[in-house]
C-alpha positions as CSV (number, residue, x, y, z in Angstrom):
1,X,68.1,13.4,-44.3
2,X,66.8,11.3,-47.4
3,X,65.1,12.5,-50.0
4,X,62.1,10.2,-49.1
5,X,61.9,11.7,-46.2
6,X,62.2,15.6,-47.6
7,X,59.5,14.4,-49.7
8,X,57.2,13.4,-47.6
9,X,57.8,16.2,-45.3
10,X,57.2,18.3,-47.8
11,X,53.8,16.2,-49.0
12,X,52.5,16.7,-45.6
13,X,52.6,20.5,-45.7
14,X,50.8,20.7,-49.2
15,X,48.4,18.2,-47.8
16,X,47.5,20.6,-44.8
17,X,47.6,23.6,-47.4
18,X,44.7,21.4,-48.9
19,X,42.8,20.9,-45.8
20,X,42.7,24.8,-45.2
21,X,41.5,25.5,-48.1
22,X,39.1,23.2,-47.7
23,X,37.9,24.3,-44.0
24,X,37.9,28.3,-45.1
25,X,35.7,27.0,-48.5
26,X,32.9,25.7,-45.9
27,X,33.3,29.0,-43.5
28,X,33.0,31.3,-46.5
29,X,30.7,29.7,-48.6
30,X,29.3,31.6,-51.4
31,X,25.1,30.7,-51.2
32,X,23.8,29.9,-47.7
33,X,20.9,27.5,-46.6
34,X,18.1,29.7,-46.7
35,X,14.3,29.1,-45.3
36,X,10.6,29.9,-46.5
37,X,10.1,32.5,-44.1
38,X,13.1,34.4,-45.2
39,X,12.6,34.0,-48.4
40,X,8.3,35.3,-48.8
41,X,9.5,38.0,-46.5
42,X,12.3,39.5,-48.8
43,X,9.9,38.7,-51.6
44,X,6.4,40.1,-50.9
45,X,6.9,41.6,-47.2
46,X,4.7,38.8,-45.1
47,X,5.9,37.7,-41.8
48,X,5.4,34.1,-41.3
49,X,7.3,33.9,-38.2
50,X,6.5,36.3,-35.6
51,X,9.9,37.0,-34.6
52,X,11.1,37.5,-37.9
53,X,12.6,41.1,-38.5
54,X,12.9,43.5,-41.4
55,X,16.2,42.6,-43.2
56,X,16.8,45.3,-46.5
57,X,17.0,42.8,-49.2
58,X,15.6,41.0,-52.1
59,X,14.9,38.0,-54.6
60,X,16.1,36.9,-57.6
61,X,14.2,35.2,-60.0
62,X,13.9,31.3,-59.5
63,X,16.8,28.9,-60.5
64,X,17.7,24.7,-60.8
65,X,15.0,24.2,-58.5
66,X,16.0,26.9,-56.1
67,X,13.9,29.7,-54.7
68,X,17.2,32.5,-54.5
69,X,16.8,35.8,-51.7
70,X,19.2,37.6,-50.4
71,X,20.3,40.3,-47.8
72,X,21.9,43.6,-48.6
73,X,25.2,44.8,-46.7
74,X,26.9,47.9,-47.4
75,X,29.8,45.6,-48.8
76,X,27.7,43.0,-50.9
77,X,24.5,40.8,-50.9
78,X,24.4,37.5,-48.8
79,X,22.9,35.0,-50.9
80,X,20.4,32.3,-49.8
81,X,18.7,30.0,-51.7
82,X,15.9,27.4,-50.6
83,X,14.0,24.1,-52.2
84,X,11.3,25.7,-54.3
85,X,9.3,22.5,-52.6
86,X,9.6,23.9,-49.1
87,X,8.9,27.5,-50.2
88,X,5.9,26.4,-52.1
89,X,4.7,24.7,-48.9
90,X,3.4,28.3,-47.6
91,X,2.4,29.3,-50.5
92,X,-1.5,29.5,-49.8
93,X,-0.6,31.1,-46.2
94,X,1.2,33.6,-47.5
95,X,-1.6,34.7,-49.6
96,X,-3.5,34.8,-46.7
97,X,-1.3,36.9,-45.0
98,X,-1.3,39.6,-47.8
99,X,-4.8,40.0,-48.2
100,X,-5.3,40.4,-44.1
101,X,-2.8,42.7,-44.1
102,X,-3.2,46.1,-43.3
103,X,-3.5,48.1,-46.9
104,X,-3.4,51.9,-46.0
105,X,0.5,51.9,-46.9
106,X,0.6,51.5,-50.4
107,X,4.3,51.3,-50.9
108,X,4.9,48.9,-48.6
109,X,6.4,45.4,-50.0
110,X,3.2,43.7,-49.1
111,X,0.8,45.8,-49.8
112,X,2.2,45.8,-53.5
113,X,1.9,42.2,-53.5
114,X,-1.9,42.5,-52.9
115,X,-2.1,45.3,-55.5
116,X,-0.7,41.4,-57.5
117,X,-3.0,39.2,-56.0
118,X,-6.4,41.6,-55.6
119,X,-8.8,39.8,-58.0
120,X,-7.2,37.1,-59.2
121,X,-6.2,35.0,-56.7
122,X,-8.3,32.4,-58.1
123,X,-5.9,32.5,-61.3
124,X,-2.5,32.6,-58.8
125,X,-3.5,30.4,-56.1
126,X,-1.8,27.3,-57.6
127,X,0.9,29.1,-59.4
128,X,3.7,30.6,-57.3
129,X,6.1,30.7,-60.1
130,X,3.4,32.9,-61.8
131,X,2.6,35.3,-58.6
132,X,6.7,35.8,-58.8
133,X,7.1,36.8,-61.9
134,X,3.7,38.8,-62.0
135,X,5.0,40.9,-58.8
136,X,8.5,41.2,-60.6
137,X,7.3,42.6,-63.8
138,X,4.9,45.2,-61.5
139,X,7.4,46.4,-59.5
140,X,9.5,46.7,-62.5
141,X,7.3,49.0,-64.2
142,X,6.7,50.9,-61.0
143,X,10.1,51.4,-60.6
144,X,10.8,52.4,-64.3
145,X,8.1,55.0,-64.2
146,X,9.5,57.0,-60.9
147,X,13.2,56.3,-61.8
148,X,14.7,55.0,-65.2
149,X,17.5,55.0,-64.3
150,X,16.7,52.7,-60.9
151,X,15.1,50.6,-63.6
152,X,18.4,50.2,-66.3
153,X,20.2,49.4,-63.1
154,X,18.0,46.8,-61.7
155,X,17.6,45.2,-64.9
156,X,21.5,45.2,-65.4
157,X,21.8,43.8,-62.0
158,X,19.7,40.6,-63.0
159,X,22.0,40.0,-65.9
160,X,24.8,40.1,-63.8
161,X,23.4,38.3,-61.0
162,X,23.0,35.0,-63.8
163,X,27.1,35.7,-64.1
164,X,27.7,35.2,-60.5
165,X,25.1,32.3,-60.0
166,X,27.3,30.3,-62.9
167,X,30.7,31.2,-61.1
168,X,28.9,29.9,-57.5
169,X,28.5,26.4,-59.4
170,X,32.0,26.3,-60.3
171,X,33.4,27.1,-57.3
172,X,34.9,23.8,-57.0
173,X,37.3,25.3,-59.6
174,X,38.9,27.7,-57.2
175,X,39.4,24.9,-54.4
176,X,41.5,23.1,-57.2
177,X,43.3,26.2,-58.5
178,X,44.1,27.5,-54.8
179,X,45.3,24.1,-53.7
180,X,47.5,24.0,-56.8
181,X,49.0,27.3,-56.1
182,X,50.0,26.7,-53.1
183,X,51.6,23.6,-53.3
184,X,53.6,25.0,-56.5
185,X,54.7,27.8,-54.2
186,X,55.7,25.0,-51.3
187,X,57.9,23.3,-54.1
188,X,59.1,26.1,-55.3
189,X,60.2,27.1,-51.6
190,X,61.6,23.9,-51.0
191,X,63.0,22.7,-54.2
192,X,66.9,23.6,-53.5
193,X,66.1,21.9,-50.1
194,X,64.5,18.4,-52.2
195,X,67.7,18.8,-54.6
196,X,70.2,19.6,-52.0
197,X,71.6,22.9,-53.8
198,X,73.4,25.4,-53.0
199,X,72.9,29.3,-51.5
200,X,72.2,30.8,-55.0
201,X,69.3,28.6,-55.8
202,X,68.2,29.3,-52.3
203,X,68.6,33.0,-52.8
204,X,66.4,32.7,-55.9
205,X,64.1,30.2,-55.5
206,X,63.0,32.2,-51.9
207,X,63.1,35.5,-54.0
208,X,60.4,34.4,-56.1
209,X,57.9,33.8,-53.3
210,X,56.6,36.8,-52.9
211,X,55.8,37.3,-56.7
212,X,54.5,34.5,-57.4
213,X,52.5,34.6,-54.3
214,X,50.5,38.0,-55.8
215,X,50.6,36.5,-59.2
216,X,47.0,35.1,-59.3
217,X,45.5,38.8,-57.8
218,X,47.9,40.8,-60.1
219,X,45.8,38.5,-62.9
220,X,42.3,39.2,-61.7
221,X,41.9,36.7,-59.1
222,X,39.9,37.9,-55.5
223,X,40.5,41.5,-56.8
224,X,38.1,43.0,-54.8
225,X,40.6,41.7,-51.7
226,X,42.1,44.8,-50.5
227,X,39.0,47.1,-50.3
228,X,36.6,47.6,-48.1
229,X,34.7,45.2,-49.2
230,X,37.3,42.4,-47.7
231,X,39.0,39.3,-48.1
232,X,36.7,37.5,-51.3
233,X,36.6,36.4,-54.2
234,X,37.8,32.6,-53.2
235,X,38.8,30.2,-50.4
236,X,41.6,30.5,-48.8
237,X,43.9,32.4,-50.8
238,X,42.2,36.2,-50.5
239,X,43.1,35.5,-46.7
240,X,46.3,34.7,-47.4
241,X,47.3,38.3,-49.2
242,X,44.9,40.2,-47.1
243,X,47.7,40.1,-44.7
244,X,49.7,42.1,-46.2
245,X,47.4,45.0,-47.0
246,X,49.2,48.3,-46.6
247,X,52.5,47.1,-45.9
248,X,53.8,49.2,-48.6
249,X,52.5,52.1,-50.5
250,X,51.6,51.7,-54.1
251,X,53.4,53.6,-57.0
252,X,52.5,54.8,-60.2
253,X,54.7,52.1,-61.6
254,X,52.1,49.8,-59.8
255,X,49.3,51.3,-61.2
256,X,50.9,51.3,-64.7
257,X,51.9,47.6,-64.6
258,X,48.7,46.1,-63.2
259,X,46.8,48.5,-66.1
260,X,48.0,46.3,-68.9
261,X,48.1,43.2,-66.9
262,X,45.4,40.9,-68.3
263,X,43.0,39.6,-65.9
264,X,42.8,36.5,-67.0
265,X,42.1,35.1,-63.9
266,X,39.3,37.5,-63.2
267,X,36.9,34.9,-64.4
268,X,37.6,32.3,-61.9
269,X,36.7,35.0,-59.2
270,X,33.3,34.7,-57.1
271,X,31.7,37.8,-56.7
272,X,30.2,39.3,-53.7
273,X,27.1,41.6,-55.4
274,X,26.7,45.0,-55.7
275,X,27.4,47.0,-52.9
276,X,26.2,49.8,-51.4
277,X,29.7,51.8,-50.8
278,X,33.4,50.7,-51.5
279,X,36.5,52.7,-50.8
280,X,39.8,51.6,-51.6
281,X,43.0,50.3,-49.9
282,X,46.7,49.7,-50.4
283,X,47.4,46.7,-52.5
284,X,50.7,45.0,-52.5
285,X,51.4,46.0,-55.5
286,X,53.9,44.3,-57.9
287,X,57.2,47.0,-57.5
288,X,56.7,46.2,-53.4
289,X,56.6,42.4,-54.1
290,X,59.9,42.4,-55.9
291,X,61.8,44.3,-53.4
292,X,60.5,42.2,-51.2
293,X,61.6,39.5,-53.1
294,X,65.1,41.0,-54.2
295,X,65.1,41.8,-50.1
296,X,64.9,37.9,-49.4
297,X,67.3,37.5,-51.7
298,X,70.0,39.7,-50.0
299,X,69.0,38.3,-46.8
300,X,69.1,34.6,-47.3
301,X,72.6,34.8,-49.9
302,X,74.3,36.8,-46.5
303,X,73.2,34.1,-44.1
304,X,74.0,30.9,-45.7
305,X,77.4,32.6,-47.2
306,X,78.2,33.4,-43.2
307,X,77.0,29.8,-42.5
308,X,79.4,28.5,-45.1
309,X,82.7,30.2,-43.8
310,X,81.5,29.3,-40.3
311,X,81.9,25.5,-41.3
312,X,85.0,26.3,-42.9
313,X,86.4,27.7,-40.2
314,X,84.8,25.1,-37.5
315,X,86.4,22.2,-39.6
């Protein structure tokens, strides 16, 4: 076979590497395609469709022309986001809806909105923007007078949440940085192949596989992968490892290597949100990848030595 040929072999698997990365980008999109109805009902309790349900979740203030709610999961917060435009559009029904609203339950969502809203309506009716951050700052202060700590939390949380809405806008950056890995660990599968070498740079070149494989997570990338919160963090790639997930025990030599790793790749992460409960689970830690390596090793110097002597002995 010529080395054109390996070559474009080998270009067709990194271009399929590409394409998955690119199909489990779309299927595990960070902000989702929200709607006005979801978004006034997380925000201020009113039901403008009928069939709507309660969902236990909440809004963040307004960003780039996006009104941002979410839903809250014991593992993270699905985010949605929707054109301030069509949100706006309800805008005067949903101030209908508060004030008709039954108002004997006072900590209800909506009924705090119309504790907002009751007497100056006048003075919010054209201003949505305003009637946000008005109910924000309430339930703020409500909230920091029955629980400061609740309150330092929340307020932490908004911080954070402008942390994660930067990373969502560079996720592009993972979808370049997981293609790249993976096609430098297809050449680094199949260089000896491309070069025609012999068993020993076979022996290493597969050895190194695994390794190099857990290299991004062992530097902060989708660390949050083997937990309970799940496979995350990126596109394709926290799907990948999640394979592998307590194929071997952890050590303390794991813990005490991955302790003074740096994460430097911990900012190219996407985060899922807070959660409500996380456990842990069995990485693959960096002692299990090299045996596995150093195991591959064994394995492919023994079969293509036996190969060798049984061309030597065929011919």
């Amino acid at each position: 076979m010529t080395v054109r040929t390996k070559l474009i072999i080998v270009g067709v698997v990194i271009l399929l590497e590409a394409i998955a990365v690119g199909v489990f980008a779309r299927r595990t999109k960070l902000v989702h395609e929200g709607n006005s109805a979801g978004f006034w009902r997380n925000a201020c309790g009113v039901k403008l469709d009928a069939a709507d349900t309660e969902i236990w979740g909440g809004i963040y203030a307004p960003r780039d022309g996006w009104y941002i709610y979410y839903d809250q999961s014991l593992h993270g917060q699905r985010i949605y986001r929707v054109r301030r435009s069509v949100a706006v559009a309800d805008y005067s029904r949903v101030l209908d809806l508060i004030e008709q609203a039954d108002h004997s339950e006072p900590l209800r969502l909506i009924n705090q909105a119309y504790a907002v809203i009751h007497g100056q309506r006048a003075t919010l009716e054209h201003d949505p923007d305003r009637f946000l951050r008005v109910s924000r700052d309430k339930a703020l202060n409500d909230l920091k007078l029955r629980n400061e700590r609740s309150y330092q939390y929340t307020l932490k949380e908004d911080l954070l949440f402008e942390v994660r809405w930067k990373r969502f806008g560079r996720f592009w950056m993972n979808i370049v940085f997981e293609i790249a890995h993976l096609a430098g660990l297809t050449l680094c599968a199949a260089w000896p192949w491309l070069r025609s070498q012999g068993k020993w740079r076979w022996s290493i070149h597969l050895a190194a596989v695994p390794l190099l494989l857990f290299l991004p997570f062992y530097l902060g990338y989708c660390q949050w992968t083997f937990t309970s919160v799940g496979p995350s963090g990126g596109a394709l790639y926290p799907w990948v490892i999640v394979w592998l997930r307590g194929l071997a025990p952890s050590t303390p030599l794991d813990h005490w290597i991955l302790e003074r790793t740096p994460q430097i790749l911990e900012p190219l992460s996407q985060q899922t949100g807070p959660w409500i409960s996380m456990s842990g689970r069995e990485p693959f830690g960096p002692v299990a990848a090299t045996a596995c390596g150093v195991l591959i090793f064994g394995m492919v110097l023994i079969a293509l030595t036996i190969r060798e002597r049984v061309r030597r002995s065929m011919n």
